[in-house]
TORTOR-460867 format. One record per atom (N, C-alpha, C): x, y, z; atom name. Coordinates in Angstrom, 3 decimals. Atoms other than C-alpha are relative to their C-alpha. Layout:
% residues N
> c1  c2  c3  atom
> X  Y  Z  CA
...
//
This chain:
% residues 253
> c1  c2  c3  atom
> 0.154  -0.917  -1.139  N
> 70.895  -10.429  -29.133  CA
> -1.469  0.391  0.147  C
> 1.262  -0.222  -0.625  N
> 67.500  -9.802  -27.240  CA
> -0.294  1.741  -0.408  C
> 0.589  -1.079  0.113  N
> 65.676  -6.473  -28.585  CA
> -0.202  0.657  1.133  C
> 0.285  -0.915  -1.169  N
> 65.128  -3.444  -26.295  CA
> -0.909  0.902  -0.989  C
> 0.320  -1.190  0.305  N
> 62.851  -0.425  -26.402  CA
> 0.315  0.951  0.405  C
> -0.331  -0.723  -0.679  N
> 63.908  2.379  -25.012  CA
> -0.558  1.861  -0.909  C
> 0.774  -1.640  0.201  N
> 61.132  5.872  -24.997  CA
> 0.608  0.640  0.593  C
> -0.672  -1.190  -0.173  N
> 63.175  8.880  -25.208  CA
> 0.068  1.187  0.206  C
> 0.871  -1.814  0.029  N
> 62.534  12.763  -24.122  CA
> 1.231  0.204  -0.861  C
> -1.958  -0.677  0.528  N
> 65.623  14.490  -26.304  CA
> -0.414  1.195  0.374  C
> -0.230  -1.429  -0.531  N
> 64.676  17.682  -24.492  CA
> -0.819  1.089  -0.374  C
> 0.131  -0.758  0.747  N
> 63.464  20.788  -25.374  CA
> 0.615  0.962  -1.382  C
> -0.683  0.032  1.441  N
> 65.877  21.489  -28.228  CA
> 1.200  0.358  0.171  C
> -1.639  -0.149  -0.254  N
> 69.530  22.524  -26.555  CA
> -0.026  -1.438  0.072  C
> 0.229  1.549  -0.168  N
> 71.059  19.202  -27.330  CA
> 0.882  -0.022  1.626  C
> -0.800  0.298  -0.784  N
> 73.216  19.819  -23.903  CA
> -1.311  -0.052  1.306  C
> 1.320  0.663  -0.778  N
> 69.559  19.082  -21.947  CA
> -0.318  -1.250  -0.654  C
> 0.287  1.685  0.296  N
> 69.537  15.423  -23.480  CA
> 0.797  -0.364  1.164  C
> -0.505  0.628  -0.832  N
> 69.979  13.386  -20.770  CA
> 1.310  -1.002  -0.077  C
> -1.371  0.967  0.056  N
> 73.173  11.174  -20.282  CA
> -0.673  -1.316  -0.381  C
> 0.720  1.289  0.582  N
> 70.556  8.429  -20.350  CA
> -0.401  -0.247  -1.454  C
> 0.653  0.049  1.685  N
> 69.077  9.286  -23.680  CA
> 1.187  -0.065  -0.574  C
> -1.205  -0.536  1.022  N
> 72.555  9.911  -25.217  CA
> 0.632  -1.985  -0.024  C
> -0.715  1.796  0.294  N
> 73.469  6.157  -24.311  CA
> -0.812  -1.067  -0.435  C
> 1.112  0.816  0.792  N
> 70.134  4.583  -25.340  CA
> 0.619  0.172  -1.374  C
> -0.637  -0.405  1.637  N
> 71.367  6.482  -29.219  CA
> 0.970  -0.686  -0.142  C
> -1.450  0.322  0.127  N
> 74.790  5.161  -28.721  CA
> -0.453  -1.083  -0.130  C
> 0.083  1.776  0.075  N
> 73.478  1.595  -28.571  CA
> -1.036  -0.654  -1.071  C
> 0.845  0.037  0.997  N
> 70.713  1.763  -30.999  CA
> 0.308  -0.610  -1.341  C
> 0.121  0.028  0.910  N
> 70.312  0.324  -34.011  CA
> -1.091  0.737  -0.985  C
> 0.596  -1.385  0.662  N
> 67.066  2.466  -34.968  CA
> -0.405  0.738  0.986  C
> 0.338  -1.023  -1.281  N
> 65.460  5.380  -33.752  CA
> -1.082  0.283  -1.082  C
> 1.363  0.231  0.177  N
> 61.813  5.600  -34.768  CA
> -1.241  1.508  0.733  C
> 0.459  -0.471  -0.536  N
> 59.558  8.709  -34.509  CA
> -0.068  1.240  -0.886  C
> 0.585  -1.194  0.635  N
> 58.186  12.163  -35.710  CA
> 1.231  0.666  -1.169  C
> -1.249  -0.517  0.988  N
> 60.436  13.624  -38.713  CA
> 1.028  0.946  0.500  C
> -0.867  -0.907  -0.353  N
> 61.353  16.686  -36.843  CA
> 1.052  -0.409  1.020  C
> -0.669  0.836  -1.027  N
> 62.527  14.631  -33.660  CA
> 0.996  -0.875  -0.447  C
> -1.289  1.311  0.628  N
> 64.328  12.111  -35.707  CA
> 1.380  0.857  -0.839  C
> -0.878  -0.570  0.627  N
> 66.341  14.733  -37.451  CA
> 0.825  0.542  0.987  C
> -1.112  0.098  -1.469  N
> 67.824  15.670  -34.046  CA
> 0.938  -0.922  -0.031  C
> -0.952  0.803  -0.182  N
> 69.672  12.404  -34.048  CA
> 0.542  0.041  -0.810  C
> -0.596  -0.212  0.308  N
> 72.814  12.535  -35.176  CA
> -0.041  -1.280  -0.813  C
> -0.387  1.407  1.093  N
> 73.494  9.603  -38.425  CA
> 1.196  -0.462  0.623  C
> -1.807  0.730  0.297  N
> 76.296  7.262  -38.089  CA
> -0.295  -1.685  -0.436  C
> 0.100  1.135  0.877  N
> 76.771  3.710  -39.704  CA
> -0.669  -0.801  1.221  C
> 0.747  0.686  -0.464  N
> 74.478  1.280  -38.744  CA
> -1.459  0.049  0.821  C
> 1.647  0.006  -0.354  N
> 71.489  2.993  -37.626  CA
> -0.467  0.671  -0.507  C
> 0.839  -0.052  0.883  N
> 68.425  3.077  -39.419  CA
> -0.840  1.253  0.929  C
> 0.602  -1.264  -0.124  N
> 66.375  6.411  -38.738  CA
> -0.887  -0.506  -0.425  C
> 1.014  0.349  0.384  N
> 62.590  5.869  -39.319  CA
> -1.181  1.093  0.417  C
> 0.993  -1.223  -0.259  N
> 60.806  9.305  -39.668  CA
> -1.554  0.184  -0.515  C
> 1.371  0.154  -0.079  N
> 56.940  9.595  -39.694  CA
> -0.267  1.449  0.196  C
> 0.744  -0.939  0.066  N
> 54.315  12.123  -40.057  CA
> -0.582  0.239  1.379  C
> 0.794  -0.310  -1.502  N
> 52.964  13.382  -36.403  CA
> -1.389  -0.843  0.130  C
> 1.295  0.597  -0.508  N
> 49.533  11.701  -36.793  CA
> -0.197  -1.500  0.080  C
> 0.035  1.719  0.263  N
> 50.383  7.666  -36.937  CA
> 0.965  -0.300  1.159  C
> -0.851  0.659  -0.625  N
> 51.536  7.510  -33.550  CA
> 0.096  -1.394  0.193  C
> -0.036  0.937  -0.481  N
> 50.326  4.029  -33.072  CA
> 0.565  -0.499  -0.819  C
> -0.477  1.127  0.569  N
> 51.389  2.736  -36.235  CA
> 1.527  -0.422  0.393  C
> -1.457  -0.212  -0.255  N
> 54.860  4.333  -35.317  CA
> 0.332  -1.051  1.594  C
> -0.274  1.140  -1.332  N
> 54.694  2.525  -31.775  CA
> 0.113  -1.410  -0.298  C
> -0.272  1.690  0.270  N
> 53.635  -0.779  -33.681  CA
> 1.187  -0.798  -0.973  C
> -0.722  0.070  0.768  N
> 56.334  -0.577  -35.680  CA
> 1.261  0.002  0.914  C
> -0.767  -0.106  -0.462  N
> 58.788  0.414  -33.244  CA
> 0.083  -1.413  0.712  C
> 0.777  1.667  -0.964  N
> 56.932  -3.070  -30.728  CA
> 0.730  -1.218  -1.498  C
> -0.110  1.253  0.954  N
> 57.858  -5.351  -34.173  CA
> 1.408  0.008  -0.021  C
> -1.596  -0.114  0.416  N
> 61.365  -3.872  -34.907  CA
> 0.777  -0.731  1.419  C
> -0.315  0.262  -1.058  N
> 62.014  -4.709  -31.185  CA
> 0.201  -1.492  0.219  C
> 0.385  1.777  -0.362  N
> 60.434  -8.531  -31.069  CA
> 0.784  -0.648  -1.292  C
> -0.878  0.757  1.244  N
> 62.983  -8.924  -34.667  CA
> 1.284  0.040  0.945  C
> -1.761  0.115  -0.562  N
> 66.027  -8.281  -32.153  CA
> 0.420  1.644  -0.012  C
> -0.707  -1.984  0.000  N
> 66.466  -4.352  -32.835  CA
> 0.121  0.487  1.275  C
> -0.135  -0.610  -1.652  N
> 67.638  -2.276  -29.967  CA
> -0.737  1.668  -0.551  C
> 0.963  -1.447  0.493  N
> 64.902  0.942  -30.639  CA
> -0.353  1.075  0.902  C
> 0.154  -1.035  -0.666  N
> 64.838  4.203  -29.715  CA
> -1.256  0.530  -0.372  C
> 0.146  -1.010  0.329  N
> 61.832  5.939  -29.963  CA
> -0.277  1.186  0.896  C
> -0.518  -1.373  -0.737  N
> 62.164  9.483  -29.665  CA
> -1.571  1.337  -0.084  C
> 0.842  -1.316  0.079  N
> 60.230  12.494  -28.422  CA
> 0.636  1.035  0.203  C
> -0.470  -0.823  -0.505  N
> 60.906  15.796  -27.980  CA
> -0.978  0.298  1.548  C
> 0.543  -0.323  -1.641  N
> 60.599  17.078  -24.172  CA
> 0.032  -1.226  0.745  C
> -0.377  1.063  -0.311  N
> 59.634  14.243  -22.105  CA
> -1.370  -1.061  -0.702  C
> 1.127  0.879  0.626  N
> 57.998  11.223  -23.530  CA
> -1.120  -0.518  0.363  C
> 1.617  -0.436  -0.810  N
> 55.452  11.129  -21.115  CA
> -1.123  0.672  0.414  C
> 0.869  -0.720  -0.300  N
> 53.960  13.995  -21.300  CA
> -0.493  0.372  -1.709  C
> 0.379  -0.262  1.517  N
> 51.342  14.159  -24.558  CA
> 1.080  -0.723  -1.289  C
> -0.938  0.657  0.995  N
> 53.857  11.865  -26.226  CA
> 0.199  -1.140  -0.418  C
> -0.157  1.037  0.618  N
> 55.093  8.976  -27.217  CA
> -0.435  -1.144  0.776  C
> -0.068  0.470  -1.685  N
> 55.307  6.956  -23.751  CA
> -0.993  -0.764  -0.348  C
> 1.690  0.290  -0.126  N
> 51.224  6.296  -23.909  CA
> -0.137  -0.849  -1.317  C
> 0.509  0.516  1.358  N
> 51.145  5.911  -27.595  CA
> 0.652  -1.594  -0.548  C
> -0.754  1.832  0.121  N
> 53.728  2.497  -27.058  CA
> -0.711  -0.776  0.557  C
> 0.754  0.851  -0.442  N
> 51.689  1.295  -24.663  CA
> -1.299  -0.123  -0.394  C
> 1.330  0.610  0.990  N
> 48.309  1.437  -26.329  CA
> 0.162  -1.278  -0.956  C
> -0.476  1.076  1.384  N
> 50.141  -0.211  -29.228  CA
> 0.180  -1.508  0.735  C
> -0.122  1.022  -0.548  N
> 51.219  -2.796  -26.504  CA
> -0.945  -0.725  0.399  C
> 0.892  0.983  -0.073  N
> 48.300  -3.695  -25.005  CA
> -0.759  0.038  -0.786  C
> 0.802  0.990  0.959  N
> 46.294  -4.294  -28.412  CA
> 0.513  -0.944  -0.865  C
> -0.651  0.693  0.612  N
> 49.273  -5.979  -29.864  CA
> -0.133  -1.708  -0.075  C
> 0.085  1.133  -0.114  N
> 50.011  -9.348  -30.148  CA
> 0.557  -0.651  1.615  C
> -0.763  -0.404  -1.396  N
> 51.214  -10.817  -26.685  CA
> 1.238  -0.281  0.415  C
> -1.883  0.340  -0.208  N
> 54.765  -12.046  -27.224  CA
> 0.604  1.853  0.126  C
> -0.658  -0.941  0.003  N
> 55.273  -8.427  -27.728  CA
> 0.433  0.681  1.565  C
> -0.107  -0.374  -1.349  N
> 54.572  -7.963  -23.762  CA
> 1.600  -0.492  0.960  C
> -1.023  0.368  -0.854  N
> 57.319  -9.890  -22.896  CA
> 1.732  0.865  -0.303  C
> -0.912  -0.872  0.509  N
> 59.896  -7.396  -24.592  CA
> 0.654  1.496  1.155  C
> -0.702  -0.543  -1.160  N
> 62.210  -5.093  -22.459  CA
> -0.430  1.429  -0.669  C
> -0.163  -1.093  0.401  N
> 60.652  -1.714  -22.418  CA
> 0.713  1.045  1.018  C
> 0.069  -0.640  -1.356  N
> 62.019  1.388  -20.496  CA
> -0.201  1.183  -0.511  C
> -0.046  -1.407  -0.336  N
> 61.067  5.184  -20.376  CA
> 0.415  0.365  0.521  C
> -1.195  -0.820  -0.259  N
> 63.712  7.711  -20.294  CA
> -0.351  1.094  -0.028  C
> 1.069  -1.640  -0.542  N
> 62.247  10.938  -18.849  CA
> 1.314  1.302  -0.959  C
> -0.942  -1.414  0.402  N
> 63.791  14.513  -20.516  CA
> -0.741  1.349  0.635  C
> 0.976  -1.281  -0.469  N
> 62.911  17.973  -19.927  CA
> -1.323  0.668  -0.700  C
> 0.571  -0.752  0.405  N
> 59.799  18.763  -20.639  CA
> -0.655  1.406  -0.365  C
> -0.569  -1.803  -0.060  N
> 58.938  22.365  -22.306  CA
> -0.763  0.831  0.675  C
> -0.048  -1.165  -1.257  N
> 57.107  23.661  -19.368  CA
> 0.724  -0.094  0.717  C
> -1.312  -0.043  -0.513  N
> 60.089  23.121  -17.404  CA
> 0.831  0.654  -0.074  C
> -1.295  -1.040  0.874  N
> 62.121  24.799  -19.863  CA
> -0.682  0.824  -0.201  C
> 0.124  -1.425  0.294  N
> 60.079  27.548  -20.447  CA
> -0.341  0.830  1.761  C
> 0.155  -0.712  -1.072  N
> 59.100  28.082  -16.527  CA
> 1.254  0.307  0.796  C
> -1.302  -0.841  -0.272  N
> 62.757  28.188  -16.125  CA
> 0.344  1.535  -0.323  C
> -0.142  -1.055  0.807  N
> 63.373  30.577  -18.519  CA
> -0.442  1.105  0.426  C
> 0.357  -0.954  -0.358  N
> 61.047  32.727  -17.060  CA
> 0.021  0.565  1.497  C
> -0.085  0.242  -1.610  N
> 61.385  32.042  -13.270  CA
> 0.009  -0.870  0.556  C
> 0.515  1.166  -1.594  N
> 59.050  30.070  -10.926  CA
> -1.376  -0.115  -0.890  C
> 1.030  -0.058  -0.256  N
> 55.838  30.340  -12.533  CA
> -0.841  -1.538  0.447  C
> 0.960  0.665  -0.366  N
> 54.671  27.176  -11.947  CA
> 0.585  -0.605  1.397  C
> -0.472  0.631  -1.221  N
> 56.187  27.089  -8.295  CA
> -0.984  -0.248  1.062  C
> 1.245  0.391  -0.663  N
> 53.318  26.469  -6.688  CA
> -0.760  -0.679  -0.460  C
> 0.407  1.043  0.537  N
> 50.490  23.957  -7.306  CA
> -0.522  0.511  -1.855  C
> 0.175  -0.653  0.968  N
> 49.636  23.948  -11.249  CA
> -0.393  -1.248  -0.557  C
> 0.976  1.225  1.175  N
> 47.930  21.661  -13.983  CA
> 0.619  0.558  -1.568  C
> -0.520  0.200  1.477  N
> 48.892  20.749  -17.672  CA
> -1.223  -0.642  -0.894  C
> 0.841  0.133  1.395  N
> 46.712  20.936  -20.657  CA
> 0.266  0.176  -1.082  C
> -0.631  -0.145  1.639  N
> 46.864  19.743  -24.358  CA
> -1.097  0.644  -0.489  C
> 0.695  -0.682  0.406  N
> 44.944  22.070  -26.095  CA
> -0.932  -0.409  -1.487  C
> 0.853  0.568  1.446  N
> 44.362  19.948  -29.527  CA
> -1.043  -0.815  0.547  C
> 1.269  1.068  -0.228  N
> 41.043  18.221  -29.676  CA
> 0.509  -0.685  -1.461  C
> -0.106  0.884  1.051  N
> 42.476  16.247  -32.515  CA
> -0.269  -1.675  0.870  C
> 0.696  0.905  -1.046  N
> 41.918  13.389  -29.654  CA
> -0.474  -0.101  1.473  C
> 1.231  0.033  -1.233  N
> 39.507  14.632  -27.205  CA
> -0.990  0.967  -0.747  C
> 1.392  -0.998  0.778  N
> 36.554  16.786  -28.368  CA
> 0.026  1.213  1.126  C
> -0.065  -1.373  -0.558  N
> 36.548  20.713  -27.404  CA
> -0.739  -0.041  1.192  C
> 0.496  -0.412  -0.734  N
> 33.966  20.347  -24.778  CA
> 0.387  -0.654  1.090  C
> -0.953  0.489  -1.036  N
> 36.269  18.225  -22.703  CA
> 0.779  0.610  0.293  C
> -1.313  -1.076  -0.066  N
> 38.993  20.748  -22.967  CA
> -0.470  1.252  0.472  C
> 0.594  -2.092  -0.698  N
> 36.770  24.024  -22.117  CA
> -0.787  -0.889  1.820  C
> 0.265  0.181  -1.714  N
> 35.357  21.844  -18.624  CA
> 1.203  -0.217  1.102  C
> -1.453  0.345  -0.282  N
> 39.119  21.059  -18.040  CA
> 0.033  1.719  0.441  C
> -0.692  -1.432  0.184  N
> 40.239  24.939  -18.590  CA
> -0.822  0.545  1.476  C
> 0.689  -0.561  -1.180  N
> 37.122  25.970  -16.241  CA
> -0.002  -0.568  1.349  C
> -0.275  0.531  -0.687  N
> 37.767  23.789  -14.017  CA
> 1.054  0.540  0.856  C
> -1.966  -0.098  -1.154  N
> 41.331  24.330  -12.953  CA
> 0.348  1.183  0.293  C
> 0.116  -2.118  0.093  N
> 41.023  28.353  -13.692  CA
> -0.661  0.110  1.309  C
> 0.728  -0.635  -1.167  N
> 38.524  28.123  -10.776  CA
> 0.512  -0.766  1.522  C
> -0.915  0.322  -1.664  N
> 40.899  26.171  -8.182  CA
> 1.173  0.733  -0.411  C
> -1.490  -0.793  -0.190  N
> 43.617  28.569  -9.077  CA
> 1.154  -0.372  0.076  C
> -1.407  0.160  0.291  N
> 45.840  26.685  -10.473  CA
> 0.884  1.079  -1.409  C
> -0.726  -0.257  0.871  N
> 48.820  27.831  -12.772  CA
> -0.430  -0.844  -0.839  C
> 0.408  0.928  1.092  N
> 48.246  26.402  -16.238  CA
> 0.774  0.182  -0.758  C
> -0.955  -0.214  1.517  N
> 50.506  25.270  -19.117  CA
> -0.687  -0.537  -0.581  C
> 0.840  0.505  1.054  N
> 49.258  24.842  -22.239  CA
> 0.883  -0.799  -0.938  C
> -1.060  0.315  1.230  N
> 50.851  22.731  -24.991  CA
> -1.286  -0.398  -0.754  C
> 0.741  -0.327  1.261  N
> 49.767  22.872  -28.541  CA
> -0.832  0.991  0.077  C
> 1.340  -1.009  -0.153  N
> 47.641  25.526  -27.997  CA
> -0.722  0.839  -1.470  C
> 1.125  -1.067  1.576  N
> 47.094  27.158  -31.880  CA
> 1.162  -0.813  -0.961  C
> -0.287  0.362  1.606  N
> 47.716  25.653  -35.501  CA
> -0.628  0.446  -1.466  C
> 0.812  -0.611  0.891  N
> 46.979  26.244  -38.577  CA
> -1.448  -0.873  -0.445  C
> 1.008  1.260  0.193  N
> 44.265  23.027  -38.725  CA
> -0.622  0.485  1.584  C
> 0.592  0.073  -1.529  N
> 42.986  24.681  -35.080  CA
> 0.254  1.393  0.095  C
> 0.205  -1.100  -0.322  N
> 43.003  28.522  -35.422  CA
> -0.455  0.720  0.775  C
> 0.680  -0.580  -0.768  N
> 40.380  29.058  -33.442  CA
> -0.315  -0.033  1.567  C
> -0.214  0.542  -1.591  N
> 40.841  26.922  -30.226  CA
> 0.466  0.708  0.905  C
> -0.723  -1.007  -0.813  N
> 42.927  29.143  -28.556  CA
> -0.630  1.386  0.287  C
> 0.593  -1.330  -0.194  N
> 40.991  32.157  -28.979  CA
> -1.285  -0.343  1.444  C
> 0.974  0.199  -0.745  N
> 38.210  30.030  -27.427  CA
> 0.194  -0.560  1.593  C
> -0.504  0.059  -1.491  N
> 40.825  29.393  -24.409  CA
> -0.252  1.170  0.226  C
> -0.268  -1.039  -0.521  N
> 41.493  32.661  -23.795  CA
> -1.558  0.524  0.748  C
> 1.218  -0.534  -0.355  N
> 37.845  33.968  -23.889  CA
> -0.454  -1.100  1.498  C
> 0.608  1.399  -0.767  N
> 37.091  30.781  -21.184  CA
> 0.858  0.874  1.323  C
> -0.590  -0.050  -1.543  N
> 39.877  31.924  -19.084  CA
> -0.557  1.629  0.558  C
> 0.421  -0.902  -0.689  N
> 38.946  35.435  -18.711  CA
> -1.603  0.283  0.533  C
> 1.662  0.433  0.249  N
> 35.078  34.857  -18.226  CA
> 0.119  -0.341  2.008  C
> 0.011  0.587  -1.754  N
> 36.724  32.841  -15.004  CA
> 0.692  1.009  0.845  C
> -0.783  -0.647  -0.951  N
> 39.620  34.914  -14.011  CA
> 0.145  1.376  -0.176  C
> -0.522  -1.302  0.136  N
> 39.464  38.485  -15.379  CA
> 1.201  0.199  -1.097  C
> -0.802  -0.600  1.052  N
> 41.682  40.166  -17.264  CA
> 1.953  0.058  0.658  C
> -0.657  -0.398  -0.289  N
> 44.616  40.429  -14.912  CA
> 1.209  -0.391  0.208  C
> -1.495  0.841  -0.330  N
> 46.778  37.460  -14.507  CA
> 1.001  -0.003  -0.848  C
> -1.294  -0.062  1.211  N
> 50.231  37.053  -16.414  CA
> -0.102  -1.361  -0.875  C
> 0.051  1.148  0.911  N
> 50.207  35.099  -19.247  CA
> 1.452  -0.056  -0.728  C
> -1.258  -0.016  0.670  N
> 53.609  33.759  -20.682  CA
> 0.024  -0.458  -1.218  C
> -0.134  0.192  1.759  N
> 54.290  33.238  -24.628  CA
> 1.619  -0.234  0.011  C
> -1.531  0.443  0.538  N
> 57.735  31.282  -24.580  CA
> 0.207  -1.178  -1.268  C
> -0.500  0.867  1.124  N
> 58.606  30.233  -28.177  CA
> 1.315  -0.855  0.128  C
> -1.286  0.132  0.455  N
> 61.254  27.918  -29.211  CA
> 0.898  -0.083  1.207  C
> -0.942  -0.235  -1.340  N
> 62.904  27.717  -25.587  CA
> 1.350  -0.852  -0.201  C
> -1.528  0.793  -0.138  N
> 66.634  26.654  -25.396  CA
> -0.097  0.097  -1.757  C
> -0.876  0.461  1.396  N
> 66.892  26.709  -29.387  CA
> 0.203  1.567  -0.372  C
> 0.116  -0.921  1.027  N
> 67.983  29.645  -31.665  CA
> -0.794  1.235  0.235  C
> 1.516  -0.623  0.207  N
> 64.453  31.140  -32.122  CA
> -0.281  0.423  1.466  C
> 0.861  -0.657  -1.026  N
> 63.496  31.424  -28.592  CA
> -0.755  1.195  0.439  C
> 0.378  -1.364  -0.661  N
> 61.441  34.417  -27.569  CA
> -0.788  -0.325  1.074  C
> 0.549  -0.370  -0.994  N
> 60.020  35.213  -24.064  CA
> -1.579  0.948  -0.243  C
> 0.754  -1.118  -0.107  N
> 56.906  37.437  -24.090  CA
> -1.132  -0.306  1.457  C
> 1.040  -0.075  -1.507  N
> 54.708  38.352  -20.442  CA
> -1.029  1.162  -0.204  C
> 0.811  -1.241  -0.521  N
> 51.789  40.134  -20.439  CA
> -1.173  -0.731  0.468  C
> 1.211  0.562  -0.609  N
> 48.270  40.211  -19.225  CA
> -1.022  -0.845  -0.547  C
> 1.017  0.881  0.620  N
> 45.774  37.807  -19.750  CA
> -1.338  0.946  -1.013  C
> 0.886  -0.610  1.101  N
> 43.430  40.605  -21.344  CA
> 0.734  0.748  -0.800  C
> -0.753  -0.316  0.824  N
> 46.188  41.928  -23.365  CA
> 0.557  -1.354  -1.483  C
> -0.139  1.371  0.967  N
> 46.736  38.213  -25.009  CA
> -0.675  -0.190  -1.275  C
> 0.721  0.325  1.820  N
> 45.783  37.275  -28.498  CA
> 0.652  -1.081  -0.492  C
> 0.002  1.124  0.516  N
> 45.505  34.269  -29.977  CA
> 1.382  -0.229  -0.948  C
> -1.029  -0.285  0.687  N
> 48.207  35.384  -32.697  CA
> 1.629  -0.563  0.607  C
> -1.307  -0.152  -0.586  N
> 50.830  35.197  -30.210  CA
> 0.343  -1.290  0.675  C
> -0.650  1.271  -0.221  N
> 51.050  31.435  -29.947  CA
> 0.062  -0.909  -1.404  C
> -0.046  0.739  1.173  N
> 51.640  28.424  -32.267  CA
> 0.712  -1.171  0.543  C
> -0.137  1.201  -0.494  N
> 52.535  25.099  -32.072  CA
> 1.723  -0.182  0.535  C
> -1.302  0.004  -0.643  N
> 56.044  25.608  -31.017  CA
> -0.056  0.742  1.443  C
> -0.036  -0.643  -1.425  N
> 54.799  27.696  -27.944  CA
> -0.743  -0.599  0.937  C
> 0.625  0.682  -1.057  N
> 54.268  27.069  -24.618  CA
> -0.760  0.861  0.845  C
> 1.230  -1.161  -0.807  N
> 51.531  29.120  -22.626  CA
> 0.000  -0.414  1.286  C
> 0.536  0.399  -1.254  N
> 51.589  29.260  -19.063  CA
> -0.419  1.371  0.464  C
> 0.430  -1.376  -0.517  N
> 49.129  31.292  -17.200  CA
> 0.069  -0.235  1.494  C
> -0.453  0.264  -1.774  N
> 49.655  32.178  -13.637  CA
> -1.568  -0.007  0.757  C
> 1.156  0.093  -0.738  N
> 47.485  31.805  -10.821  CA
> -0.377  1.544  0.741  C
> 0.745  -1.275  -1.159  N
> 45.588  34.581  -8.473  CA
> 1.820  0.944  0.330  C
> -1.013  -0.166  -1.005  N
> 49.155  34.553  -6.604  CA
> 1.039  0.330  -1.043  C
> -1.498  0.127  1.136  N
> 51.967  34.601  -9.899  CA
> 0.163  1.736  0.234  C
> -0.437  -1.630  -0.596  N
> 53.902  37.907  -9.211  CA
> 1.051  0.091  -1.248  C
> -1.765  -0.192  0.726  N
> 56.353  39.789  -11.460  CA
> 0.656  0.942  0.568  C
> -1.574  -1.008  -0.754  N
> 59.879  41.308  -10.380  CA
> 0.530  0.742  -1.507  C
> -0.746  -1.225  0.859  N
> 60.593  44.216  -12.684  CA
> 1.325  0.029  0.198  C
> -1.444  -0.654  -0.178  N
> 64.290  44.647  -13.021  CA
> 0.557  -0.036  -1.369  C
> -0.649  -0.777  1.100  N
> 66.826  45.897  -15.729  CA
> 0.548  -1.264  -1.337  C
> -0.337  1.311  0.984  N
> 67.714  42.250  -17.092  CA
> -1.304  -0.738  -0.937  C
> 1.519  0.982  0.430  N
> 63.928  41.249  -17.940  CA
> -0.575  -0.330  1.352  C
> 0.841  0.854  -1.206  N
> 61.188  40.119  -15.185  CA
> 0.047  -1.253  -0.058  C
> -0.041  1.162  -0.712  N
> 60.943  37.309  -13.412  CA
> -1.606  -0.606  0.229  C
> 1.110  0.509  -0.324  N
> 57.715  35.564  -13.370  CA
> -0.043  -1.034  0.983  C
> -0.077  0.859  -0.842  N
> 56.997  33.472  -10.494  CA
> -1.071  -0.199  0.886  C
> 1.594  0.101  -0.450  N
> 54.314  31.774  -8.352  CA
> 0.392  -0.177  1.568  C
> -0.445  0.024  -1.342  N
> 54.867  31.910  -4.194  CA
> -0.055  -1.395  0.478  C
> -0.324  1.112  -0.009  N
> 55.258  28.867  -2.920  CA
> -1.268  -0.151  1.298  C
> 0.912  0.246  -1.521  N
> 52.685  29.304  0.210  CA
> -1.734  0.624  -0.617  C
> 1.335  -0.144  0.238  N
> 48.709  30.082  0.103  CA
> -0.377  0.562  1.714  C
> 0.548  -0.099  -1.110  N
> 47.321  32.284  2.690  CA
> -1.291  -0.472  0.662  C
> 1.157  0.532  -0.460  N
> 44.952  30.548  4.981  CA
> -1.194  1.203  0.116  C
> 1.773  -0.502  -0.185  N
> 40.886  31.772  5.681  CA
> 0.747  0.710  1.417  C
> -0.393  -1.154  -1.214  N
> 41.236  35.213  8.000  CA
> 1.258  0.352  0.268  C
> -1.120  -0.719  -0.162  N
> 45.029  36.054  7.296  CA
> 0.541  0.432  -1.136  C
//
């Protein structure tokens, strides 16, 4: 039987946000290939091989997944959220095009999930209902001064911004040196969201202002989105509603 690949989001961590697609890629699998924590999501059953890795060898993990594939394996690998965003997705195809080139001719497909600004701008409303931009915050592969012309950048067209990865313990300080960046551009006033852990267990919500924020109050399980000029909150008795308007008033109204 002819090998498949098949790149997987499994969600933000309710397994009832895995897609129907992802759930039948697993079902047909023989392995599933990918970060330890992600791979422990999938459920065991006879005949497939699990192949968990350390977060920093995505390519080897891609070239590994590209070989298991061109032996006949039907391979999952898996991300959490969706695999296209900061994930796996990219890190197969690098592997592909420096590979060998029989490997090109191999059946790949990407299987989109929810990624966790999705799930956390649910969670909280709308905020990114209006136009908005996505930034990875590690310079483990880009260098900081790409990431602070990025931040100033997009802070000064007023977009909404999510952050992923934004603070570790190998990157303490990055985040502090967002924050200071964003208020420099935008003040002190916009809402900044701190949703841990969304859809699992753990989750917590937290909203406050961008000069009330502290570095403390993220970590690599959180997702940071800050609102734009326009992000509004609705006070009411259940928790606020964060959300971004969907329109932009024109010049003189």
């Amino acid at each position: 039987m002819s090998g498949w690949i098949a790149i997987a989001g499994l969600g933000p961590g309710d397994e009832a946000l895995v897609t129907p697609q992802v759930d039948a890629a697993l079902a047909e699998a023989t392995d599933v290939v990918g970060y330890g924590p992600y791979v422990a999501r999938v459920r065991p059953r006879e005949g497939l091989v699990l192949h968990p890795s350390d977060n920093r060898v995505e390519l080897d993990r891609a070239a590994l997944a590209l070989d298991l594939a061109a032996r006949g394996r039907r391979v999952v690998v898996a991300s959490s959220g969706d695999p296209g965003v900061f994930a796996m997705a990219a890190a197969v195809f690098e592997a592909l095009e420096a590979g060998p080139e029989h490997w090109r001719a191999l059946d790949i497909q990407v299987l989109p999930g929810i990624t966790a600004m999705l799930a956390a701008s649910a969670r909280a409303g709308a905020p990114l209902g209006h136009d908005f931009c996505a930034i990875n915050l590690s310079d483990n592969l880009k260098p900081w001064p790409v990431i602070e012309k990025r931040l100033r950048l997009a802070a000064e067209a007023d977009f909404a911004m999510a952050f992923y990865n934004p603070r570790s313990k190998a990157r303490p300080d990055g985040f502090a040196h967002t924050l200071a960046v964003l208020r420099e551009v935008c003040g002190d006033e916009r809402p900044i969201l701190f949703a841990r852990a969304v859809t699992t267990p753990d989750e917590t919500l937290r909203i406050v202002s961008l000069g009330e924020a502290r570095p403390e109050m993220a970590d690599m399980r959180t997702m940071v989105i800050v609102g734009s000029s326009r992000t509004r909150i609705i006070e009411r008795p259940a928790g606020p509603i964060l959300y971004t308007p969907r329109s932009v008033p024109g010049e003189g109204s």
